[in-house]
mmCIF file as Biopython writes it, N, C-alpha, C and O atoms, coordinates in Angstrom:
data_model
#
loop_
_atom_site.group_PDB
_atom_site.id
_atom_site.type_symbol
_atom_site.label_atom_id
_atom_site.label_alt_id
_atom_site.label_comp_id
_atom_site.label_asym_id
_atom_site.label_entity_id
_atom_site.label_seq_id
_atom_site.pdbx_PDB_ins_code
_atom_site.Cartn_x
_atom_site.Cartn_y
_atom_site.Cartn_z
_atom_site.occupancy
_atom_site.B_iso_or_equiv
_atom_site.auth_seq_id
_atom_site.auth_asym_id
_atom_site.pdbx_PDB_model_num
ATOM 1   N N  . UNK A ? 1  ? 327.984 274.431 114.289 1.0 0.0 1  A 1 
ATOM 2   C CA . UNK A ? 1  ? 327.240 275.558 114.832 1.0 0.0 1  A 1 
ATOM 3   C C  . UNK A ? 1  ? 326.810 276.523 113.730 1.0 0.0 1  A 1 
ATOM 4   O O  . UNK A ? 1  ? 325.783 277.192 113.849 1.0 0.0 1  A 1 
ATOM 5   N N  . UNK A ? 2  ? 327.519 276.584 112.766 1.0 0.0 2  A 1 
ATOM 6   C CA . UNK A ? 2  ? 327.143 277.653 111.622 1.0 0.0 2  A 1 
ATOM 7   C C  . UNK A ? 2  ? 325.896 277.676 110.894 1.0 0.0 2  A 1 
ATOM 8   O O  . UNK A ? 2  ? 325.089 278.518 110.502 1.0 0.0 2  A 1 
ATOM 9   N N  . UNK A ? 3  ? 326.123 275.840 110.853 1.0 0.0 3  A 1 
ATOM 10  C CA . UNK A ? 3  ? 324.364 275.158 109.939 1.0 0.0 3  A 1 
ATOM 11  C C  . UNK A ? 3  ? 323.533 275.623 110.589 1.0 0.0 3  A 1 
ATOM 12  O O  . UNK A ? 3  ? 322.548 276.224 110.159 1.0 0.0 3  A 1 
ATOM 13  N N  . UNK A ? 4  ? 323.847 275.381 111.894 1.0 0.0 4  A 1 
ATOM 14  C CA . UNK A ? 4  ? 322.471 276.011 112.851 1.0 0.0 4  A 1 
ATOM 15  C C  . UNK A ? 4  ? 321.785 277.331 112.851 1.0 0.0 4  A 1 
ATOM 16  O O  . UNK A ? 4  ? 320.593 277.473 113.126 1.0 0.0 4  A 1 
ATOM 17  N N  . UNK A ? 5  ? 322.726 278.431 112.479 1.0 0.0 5  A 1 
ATOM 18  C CA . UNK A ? 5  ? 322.639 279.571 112.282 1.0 0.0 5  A 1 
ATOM 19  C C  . UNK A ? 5  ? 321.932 279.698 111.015 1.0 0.0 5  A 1 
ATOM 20  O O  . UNK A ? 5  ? 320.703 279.643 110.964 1.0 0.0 5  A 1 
ATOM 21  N N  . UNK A ? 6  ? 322.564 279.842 110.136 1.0 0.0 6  A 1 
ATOM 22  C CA . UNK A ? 6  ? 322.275 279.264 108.431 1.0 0.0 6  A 1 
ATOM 23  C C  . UNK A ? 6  ? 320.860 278.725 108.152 1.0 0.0 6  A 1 
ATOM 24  O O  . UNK A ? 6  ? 320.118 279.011 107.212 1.0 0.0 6  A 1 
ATOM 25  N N  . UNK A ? 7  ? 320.614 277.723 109.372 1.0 0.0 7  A 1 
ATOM 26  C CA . UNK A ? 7  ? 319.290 277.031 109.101 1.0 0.0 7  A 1 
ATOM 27  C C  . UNK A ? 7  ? 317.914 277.924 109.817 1.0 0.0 7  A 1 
ATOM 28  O O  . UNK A ? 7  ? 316.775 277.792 109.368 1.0 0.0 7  A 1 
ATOM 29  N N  . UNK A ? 8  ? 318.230 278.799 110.944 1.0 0.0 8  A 1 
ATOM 30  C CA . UNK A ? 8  ? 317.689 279.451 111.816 1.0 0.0 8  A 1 
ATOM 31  C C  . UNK A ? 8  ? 317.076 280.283 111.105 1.0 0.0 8  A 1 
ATOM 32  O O  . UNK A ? 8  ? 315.870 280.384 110.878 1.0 0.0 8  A 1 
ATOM 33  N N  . UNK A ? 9  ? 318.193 281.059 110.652 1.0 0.0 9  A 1 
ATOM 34  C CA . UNK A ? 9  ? 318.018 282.300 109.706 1.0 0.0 9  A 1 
ATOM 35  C C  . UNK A ? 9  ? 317.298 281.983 108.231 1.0 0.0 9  A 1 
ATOM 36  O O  . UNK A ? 9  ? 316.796 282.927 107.621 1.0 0.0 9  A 1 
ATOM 37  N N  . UNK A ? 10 ? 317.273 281.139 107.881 1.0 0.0 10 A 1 
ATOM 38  C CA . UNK A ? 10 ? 316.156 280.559 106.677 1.0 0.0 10 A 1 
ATOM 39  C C  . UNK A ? 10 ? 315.070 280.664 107.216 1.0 0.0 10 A 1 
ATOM 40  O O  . UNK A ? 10 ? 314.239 281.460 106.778 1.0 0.0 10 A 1 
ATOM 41  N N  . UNK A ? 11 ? 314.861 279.991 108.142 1.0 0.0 11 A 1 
ATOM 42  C CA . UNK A ? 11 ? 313.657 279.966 109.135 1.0 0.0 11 A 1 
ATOM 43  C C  . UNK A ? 11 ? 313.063 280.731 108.792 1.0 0.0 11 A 1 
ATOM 44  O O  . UNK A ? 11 ? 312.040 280.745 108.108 1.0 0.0 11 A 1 
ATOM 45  N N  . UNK A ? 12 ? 314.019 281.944 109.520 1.0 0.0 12 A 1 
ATOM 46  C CA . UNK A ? 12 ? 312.962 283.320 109.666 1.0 0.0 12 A 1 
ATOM 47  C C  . UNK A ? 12 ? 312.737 283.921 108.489 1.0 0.0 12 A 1 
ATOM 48  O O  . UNK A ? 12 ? 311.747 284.650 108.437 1.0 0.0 12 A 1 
ATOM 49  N N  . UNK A ? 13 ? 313.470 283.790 107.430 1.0 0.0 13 A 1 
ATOM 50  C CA . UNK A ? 13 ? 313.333 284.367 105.996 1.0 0.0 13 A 1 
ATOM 51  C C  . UNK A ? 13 ? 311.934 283.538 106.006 1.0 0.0 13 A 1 
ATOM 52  O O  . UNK A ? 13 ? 310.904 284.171 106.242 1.0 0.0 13 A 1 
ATOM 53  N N  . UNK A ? 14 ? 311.877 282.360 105.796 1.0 0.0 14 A 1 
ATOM 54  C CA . UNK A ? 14 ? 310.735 282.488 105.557 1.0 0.0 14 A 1 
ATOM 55  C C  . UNK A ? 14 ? 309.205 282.657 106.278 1.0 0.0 14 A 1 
ATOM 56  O O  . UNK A ? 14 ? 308.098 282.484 105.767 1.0 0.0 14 A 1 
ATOM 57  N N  . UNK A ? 15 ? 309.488 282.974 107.357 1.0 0.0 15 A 1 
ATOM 58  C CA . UNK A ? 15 ? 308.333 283.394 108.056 1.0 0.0 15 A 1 
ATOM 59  C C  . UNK A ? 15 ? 308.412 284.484 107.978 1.0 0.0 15 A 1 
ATOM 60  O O  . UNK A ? 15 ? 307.447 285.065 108.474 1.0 0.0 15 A 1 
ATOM 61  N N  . UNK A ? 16 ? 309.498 285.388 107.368 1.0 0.0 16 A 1 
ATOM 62  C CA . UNK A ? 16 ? 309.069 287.054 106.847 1.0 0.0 16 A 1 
ATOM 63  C C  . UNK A ? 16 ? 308.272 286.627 105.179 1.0 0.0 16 A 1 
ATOM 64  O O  . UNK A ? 16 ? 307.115 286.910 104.868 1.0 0.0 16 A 1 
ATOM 65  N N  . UNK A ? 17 ? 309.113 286.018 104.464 1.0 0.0 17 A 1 
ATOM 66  C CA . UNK A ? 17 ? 308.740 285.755 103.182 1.0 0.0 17 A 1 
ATOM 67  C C  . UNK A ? 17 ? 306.827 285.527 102.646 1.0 0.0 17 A 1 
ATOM 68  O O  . UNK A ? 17 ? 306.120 286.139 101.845 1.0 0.0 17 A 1 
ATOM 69  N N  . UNK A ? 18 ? 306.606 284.479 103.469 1.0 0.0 18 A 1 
ATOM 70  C CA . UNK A ? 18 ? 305.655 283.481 103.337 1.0 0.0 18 A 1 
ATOM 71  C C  . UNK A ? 18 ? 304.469 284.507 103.543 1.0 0.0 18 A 1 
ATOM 72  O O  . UNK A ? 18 ? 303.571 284.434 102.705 1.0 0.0 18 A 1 
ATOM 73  N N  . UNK A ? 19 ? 304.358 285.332 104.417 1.0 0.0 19 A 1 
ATOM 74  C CA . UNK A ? 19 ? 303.065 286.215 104.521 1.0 0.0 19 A 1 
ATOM 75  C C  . UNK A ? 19 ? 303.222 287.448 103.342 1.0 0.0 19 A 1 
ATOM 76  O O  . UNK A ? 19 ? 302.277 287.669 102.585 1.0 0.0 19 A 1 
ATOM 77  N N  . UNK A ? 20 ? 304.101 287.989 103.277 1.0 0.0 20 A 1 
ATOM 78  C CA . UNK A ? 20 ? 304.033 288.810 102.073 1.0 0.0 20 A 1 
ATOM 79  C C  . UNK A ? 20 ? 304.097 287.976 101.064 1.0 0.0 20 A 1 
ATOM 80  O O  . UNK A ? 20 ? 304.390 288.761 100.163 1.0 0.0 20 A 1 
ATOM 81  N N  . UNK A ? 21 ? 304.025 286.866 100.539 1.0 0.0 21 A 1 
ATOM 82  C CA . UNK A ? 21 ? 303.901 286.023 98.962  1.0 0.0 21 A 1 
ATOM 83  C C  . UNK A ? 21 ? 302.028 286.122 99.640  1.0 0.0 21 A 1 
ATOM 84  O O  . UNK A ? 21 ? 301.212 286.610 98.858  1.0 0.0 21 A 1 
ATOM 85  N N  . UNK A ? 22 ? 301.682 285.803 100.585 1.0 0.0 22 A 1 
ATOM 86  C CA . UNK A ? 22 ? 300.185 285.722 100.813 1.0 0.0 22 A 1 
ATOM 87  C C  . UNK A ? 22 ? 299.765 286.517 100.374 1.0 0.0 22 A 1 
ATOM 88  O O  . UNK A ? 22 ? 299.075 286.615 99.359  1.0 0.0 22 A 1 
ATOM 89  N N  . UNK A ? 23 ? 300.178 287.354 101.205 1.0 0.0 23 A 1 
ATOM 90  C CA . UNK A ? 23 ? 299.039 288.683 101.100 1.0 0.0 23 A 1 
ATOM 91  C C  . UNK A ? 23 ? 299.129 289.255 99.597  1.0 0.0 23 A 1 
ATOM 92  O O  . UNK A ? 23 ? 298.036 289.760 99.340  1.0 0.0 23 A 1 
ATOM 93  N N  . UNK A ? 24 ? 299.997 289.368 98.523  1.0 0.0 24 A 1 
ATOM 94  C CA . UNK A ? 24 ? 300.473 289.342 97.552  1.0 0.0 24 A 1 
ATOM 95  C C  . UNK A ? 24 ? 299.186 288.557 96.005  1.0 0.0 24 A 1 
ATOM 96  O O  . UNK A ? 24 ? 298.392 288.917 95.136  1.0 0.0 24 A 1 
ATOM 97  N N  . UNK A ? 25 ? 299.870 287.258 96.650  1.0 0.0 25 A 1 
ATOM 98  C CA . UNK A ? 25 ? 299.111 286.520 95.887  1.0 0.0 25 A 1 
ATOM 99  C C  . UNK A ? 25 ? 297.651 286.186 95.881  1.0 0.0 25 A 1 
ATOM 100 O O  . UNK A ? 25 ? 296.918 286.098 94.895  1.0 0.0 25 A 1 
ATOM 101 N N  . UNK A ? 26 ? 297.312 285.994 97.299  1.0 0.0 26 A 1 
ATOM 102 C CA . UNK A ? 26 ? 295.959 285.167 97.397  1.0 0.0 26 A 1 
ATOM 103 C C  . UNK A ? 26 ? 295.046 286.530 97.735  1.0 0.0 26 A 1 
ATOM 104 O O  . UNK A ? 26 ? 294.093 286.860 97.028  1.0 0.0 26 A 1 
ATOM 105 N N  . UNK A ? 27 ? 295.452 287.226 98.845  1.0 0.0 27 A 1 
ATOM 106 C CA . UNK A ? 27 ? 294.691 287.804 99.932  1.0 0.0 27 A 1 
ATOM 107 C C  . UNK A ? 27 ? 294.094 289.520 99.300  1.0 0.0 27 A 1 
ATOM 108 O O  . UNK A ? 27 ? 292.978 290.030 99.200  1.0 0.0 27 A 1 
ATOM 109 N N  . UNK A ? 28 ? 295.379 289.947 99.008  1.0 0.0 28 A 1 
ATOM 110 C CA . UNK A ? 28 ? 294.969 291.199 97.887  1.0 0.0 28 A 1 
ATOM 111 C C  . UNK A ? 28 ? 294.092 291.401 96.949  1.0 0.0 28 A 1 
ATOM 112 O O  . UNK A ? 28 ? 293.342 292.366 96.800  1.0 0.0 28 A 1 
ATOM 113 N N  . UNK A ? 29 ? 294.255 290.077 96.063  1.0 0.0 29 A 1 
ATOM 114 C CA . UNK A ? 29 ? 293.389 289.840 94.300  1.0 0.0 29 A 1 
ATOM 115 C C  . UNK A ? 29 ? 292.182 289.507 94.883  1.0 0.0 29 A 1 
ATOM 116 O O  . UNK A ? 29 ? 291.201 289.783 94.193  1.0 0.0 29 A 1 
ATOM 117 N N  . UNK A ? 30 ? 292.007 289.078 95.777  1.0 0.0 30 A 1 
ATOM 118 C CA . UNK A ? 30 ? 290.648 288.611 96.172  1.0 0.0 30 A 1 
ATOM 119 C C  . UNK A ? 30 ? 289.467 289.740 96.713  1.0 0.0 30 A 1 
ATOM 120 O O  . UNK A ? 30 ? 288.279 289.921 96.449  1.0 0.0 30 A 1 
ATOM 121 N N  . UNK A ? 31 ? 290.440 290.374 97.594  1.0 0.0 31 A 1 
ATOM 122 C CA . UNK A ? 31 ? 289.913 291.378 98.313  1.0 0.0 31 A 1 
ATOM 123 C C  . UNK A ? 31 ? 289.533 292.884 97.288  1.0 0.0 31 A 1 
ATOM 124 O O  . UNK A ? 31 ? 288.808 293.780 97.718  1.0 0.0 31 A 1 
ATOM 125 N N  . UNK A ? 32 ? 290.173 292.915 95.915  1.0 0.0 32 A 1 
ATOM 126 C CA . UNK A ? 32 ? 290.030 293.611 94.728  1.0 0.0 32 A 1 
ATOM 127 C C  . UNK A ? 32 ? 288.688 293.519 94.162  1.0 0.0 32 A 1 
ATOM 128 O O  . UNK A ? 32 ? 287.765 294.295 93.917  1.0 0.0 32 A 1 
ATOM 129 N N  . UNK A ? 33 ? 289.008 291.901 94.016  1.0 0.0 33 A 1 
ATOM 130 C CA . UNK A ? 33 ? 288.098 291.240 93.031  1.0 0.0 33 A 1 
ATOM 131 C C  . UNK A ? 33 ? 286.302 291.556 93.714  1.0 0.0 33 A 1 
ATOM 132 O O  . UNK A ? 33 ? 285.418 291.990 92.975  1.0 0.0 33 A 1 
ATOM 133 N N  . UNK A ? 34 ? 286.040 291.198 95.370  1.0 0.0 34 A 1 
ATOM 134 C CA . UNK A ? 34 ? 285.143 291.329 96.179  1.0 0.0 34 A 1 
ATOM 135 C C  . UNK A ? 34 ? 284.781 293.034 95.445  1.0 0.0 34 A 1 
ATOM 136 O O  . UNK A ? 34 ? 283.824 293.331 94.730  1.0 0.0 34 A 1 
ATOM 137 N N  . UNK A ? 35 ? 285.738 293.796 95.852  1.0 0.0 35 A 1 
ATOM 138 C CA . UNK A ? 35 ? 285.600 295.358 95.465  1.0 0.0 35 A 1 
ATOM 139 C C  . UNK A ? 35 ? 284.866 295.797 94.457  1.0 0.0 35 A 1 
ATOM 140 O O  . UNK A ? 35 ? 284.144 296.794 94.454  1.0 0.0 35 A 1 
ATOM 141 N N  . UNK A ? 36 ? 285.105 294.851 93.380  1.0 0.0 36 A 1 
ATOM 142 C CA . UNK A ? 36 ? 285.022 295.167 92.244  1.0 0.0 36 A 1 
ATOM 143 C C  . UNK A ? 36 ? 283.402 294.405 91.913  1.0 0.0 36 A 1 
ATOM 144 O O  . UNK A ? 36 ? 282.639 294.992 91.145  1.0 0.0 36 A 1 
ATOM 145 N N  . UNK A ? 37 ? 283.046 293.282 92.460  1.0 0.0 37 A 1 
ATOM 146 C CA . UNK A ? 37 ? 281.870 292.842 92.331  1.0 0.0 37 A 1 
ATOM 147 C C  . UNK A ? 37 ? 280.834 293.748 93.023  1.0 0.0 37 A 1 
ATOM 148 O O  . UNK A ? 37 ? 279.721 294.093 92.624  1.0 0.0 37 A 1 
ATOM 149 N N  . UNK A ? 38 ? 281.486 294.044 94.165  1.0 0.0 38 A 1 
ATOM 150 C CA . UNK A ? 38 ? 280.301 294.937 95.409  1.0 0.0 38 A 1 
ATOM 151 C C  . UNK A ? 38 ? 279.519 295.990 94.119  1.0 0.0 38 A 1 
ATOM 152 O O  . UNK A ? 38 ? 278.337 296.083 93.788  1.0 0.0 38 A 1 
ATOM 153 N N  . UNK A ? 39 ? 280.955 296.798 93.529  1.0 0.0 39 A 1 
ATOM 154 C CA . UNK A ? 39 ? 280.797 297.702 92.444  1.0 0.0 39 A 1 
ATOM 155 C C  . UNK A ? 39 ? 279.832 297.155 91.712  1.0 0.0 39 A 1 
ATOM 156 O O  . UNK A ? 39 ? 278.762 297.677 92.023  1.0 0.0 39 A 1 
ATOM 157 N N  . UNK A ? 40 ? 279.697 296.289 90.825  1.0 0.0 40 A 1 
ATOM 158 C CA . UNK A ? 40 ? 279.000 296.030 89.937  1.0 0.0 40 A 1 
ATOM 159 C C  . UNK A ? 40 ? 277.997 295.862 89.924  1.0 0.0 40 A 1 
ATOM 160 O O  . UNK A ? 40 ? 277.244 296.286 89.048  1.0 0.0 40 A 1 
ATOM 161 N N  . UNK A ? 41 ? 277.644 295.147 90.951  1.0 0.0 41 A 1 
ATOM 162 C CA . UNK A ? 41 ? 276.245 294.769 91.895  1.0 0.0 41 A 1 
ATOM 163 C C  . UNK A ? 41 ? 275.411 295.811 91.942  1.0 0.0 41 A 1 
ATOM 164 O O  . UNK A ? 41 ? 274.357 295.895 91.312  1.0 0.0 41 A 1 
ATOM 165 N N  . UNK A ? 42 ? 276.060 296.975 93.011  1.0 0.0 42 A 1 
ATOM 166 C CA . UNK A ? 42 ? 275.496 298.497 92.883  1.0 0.0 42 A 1 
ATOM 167 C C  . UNK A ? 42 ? 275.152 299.027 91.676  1.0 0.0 42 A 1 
ATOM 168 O O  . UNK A ? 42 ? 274.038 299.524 91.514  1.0 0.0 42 A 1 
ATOM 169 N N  . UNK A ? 43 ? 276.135 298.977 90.630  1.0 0.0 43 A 1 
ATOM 170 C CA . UNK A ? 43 ? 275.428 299.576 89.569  1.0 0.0 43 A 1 
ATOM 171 C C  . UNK A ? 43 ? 274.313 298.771 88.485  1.0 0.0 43 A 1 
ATOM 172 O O  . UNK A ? 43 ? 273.602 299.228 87.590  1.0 0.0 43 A 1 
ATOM 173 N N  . UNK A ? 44 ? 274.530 297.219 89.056  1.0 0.0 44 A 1 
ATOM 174 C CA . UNK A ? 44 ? 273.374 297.073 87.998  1.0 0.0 44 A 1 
ATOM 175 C C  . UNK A ? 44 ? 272.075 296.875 88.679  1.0 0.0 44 A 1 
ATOM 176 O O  . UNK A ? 44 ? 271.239 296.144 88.147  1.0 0.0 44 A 1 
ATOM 177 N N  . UNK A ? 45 ? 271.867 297.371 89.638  1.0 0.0 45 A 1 
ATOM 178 C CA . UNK A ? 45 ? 270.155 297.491 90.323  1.0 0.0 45 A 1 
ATOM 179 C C  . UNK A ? 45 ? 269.655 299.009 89.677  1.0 0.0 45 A 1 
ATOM 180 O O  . UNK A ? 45 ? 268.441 299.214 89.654  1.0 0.0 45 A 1 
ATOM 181 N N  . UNK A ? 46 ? 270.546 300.029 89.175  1.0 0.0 46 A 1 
ATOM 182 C CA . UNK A ? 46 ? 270.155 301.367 88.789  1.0 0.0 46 A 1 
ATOM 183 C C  . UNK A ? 46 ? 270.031 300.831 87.593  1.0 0.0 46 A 1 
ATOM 184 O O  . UNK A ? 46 ? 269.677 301.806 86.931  1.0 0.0 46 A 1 
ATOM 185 N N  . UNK A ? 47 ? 270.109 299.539 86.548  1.0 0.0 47 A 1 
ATOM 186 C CA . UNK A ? 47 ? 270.293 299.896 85.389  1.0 0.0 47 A 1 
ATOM 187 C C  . UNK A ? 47 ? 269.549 298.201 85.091  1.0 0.0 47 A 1 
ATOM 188 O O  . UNK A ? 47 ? 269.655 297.234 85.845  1.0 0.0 47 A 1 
ATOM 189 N N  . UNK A ? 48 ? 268.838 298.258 83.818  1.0 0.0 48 A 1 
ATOM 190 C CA . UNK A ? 48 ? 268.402 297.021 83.138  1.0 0.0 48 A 1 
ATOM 191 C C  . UNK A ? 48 ? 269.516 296.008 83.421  1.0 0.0 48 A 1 
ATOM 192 O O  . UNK A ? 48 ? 270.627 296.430 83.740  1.0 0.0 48 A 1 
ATOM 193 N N  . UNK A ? 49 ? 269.325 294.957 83.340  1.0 0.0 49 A 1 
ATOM 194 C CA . UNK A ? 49 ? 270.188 293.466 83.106  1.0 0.0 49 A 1 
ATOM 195 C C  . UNK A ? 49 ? 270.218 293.526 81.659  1.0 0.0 49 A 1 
ATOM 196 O O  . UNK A ? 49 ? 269.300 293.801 80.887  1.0 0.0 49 A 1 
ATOM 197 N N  . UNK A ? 50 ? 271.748 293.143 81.353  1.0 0.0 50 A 1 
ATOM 198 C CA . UNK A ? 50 ? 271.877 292.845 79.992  1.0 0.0 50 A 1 
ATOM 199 C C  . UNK A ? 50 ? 271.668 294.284 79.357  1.0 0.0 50 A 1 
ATOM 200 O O  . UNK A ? 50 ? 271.058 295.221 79.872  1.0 0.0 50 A 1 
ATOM 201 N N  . UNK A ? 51 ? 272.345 294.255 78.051  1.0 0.0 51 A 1 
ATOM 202 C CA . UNK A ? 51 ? 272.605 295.288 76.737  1.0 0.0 51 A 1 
ATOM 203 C C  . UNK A ? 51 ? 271.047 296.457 76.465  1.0 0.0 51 A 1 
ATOM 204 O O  . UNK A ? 51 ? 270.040 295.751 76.531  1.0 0.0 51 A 1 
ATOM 205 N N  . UNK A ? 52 ? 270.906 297.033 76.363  1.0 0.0 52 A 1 
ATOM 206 C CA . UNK A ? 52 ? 269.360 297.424 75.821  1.0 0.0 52 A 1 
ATOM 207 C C  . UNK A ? 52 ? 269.606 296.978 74.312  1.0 0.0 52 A 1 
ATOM 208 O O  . UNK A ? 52 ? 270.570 297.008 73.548  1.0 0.0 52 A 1 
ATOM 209 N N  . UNK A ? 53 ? 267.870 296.416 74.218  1.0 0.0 53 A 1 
ATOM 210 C CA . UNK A ? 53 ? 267.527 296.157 72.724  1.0 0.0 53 A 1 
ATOM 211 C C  . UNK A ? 53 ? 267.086 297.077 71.945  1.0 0.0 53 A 1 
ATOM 212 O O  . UNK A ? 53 ? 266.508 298.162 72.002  1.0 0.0 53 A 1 
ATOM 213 N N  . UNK A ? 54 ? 267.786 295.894 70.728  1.0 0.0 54 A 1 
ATOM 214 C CA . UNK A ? 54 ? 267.867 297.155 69.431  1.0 0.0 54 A 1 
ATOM 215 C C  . UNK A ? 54 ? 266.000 297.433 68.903  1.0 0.0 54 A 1 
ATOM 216 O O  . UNK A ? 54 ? 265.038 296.696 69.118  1.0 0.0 54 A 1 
ATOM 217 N N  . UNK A ? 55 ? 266.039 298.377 68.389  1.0 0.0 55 A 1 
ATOM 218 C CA . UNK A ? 55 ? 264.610 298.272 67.576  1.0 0.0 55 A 1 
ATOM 219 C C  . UNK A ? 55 ? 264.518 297.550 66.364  1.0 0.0 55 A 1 
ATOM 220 O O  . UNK A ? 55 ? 265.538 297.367 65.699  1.0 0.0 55 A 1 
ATOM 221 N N  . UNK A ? 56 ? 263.425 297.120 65.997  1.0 0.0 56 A 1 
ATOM 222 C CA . UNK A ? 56 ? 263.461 296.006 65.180  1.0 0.0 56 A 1 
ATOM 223 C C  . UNK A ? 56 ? 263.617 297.413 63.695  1.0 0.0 56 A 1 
ATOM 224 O O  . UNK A ? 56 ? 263.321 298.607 63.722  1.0 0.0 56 A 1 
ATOM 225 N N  . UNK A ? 57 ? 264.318 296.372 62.340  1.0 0.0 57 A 1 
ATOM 226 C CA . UNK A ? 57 ? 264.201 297.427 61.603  1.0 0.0 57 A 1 
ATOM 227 C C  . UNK A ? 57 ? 262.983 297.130 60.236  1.0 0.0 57 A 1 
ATOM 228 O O  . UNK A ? 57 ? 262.735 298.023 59.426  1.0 0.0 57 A 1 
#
């Protein structure tokens, strides 16, 4: 009867575990990363593509 317990209770460790390693690993960095492109996007329609060029010397 104890294994059973023992094994139960793993169980649920990891069905607490398993979504916070998600959201952690996959679901967060991604949802950053999106953030961070939206950002970039926005600012480069106000601004040339690429470095400005140098003047020739």
């Amino acid at each position: 009867m104890g294994s059973e317990l023992w094994q139960f209770a793993a169980l649920l460790l990891f069905f607490a575990v398993a979504p916070f390693l998600w959201l952690r690993i996959v679901y967060l960095p991604g949802r950053t990363l999106e953030r961070w492109e939206d950002r970039r996007a926005k600012a480069g329609r106000a601004y040339p593509a690429g470095p400005p060029e140098e003047p020739d010397a």
